[in-house]
VOVOGU-817809 format. One record per residue (C-alpha): x, y, z; chain. Coordinates in steps of 0.2 Angstrom, whole numbers. Example, Ala and Ser with C-alpha at 12.3 -4.5 7.8 and 13.67 -1.06 7.14 Angstrom:
[milum [62; -22; 39]; "A"]
[milum [68; -5; 36]; "A"]
//
This chain:
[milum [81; -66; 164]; "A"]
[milum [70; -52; 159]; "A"]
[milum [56; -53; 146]; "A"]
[milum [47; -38; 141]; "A"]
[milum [31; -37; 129]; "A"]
[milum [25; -26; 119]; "A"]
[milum [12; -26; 103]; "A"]
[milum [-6; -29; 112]; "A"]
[milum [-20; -18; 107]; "A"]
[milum [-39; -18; 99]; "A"]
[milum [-39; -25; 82]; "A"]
[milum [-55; -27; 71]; "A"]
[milum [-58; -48; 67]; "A"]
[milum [-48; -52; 50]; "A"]
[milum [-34; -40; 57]; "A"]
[milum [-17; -41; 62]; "A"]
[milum [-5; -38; 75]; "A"]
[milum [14; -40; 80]; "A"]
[milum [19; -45; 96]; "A"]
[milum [34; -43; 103]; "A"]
[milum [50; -49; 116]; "A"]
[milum [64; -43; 120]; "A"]
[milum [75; -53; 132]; "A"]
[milum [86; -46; 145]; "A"]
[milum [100; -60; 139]; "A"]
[milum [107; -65; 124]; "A"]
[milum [94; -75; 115]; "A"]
[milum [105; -88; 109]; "A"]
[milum [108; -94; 127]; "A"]
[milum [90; -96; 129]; "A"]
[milum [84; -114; 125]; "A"]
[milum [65; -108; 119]; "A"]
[milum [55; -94; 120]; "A"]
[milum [35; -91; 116]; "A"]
[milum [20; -84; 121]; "A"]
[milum [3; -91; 130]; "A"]
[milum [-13; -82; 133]; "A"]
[milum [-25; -82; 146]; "A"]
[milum [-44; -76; 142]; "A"]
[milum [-54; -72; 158]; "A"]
[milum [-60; -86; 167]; "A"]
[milum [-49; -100; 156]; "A"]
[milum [-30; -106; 160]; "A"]
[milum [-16; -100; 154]; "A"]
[milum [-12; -111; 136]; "A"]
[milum [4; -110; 125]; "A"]
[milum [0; -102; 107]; "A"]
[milum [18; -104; 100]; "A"]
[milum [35; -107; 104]; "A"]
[milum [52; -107; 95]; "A"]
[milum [69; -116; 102]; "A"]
[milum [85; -106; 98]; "A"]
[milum [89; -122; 86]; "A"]
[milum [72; -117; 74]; "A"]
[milum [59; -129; 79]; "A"]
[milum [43; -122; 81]; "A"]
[milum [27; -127; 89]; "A"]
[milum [8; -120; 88]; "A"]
[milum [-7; -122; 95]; "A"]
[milum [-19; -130; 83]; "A"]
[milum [-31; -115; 84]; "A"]
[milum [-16; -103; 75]; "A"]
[milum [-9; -114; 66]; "A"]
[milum [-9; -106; 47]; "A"]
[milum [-12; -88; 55]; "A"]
[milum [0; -84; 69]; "A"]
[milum [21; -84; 65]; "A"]
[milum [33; -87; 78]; "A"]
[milum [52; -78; 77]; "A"]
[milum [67; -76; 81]; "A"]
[milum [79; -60; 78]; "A"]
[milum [97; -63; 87]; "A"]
[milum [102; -44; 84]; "A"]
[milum [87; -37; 93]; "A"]
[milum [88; -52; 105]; "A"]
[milum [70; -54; 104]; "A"]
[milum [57; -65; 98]; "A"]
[milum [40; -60; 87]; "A"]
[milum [26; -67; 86]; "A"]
[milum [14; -60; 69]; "A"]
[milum [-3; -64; 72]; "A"]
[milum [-14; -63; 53]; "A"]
[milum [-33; -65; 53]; "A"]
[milum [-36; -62; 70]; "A"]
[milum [-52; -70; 77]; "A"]
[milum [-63; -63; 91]; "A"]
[milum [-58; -79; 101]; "A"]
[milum [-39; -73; 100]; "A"]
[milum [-43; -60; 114]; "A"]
[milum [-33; -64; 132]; "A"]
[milum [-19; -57; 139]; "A"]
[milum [-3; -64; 131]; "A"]
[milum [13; -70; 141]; "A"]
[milum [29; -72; 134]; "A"]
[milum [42; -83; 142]; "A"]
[milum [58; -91; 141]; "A"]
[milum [65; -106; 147]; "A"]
[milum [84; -104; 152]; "A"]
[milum [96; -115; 161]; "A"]
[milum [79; -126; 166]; "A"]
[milum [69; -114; 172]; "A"]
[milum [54; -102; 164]; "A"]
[milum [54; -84; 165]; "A"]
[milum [39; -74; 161]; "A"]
[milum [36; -57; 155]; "A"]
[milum [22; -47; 159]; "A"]
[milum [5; -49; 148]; "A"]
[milum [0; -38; 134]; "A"]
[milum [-20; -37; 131]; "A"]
[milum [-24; -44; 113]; "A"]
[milum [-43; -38; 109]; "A"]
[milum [-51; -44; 96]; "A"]
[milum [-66; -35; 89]; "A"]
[milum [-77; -25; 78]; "A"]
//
């Protein structure tokens, strides 16, 4: 499985960006896809996630602000990211789990200020 991101970029605070995910297989085989972010120096921690079945999950920092999606057609997922915060900015990882295993894309830099 291939993952590839797109959408990063320098976004004044109360901002927006899109992030996107395009997976190399059909999305409905995948069992959830999502994205984590790693700001220097901290772990890599999961900001939302989405199982092909609808279920979502966020962190409790997004919650409110961040919304996770799916669009079968494009076989990718989205994640819409509203009143960005300076303490949004990391590199942000999408992933997949399929047949057990995660697969990652490569990180898109999210920066978050004025």
């Amino acid at each position: 499985v291939q993952l590839q991101a797109s959408g990063g970029g320098l976004v004044q605070p109360g901002g927006s960006l899109r992030l996107s995910c395009v997976v190399s297989q059909r999305i409905f085989s995948v069992t959830r896809i999502g994205w984590y972010r790693q700001a220097p120096g901290t772990q890599r921690d999961l900001v939302a996630r989405i199982s092909t079945g609808g279920t979502t999950t966020y962190a409790d920092s997004v919650k409110g602000r961040f919304t996770i999606s799916i669009d079968d057609a494009k076989n990718a997922a989205y994640l819409q990211m509203n009143s960005l915060k300076p303490e949004d900015t990391a590199v942000y990882y999408c992933y997949a789990l399929y047949l057990g295993d995660n697969f990652w894309g490569q990180g898109t830099q999210v920066t978050v200020s004025s």
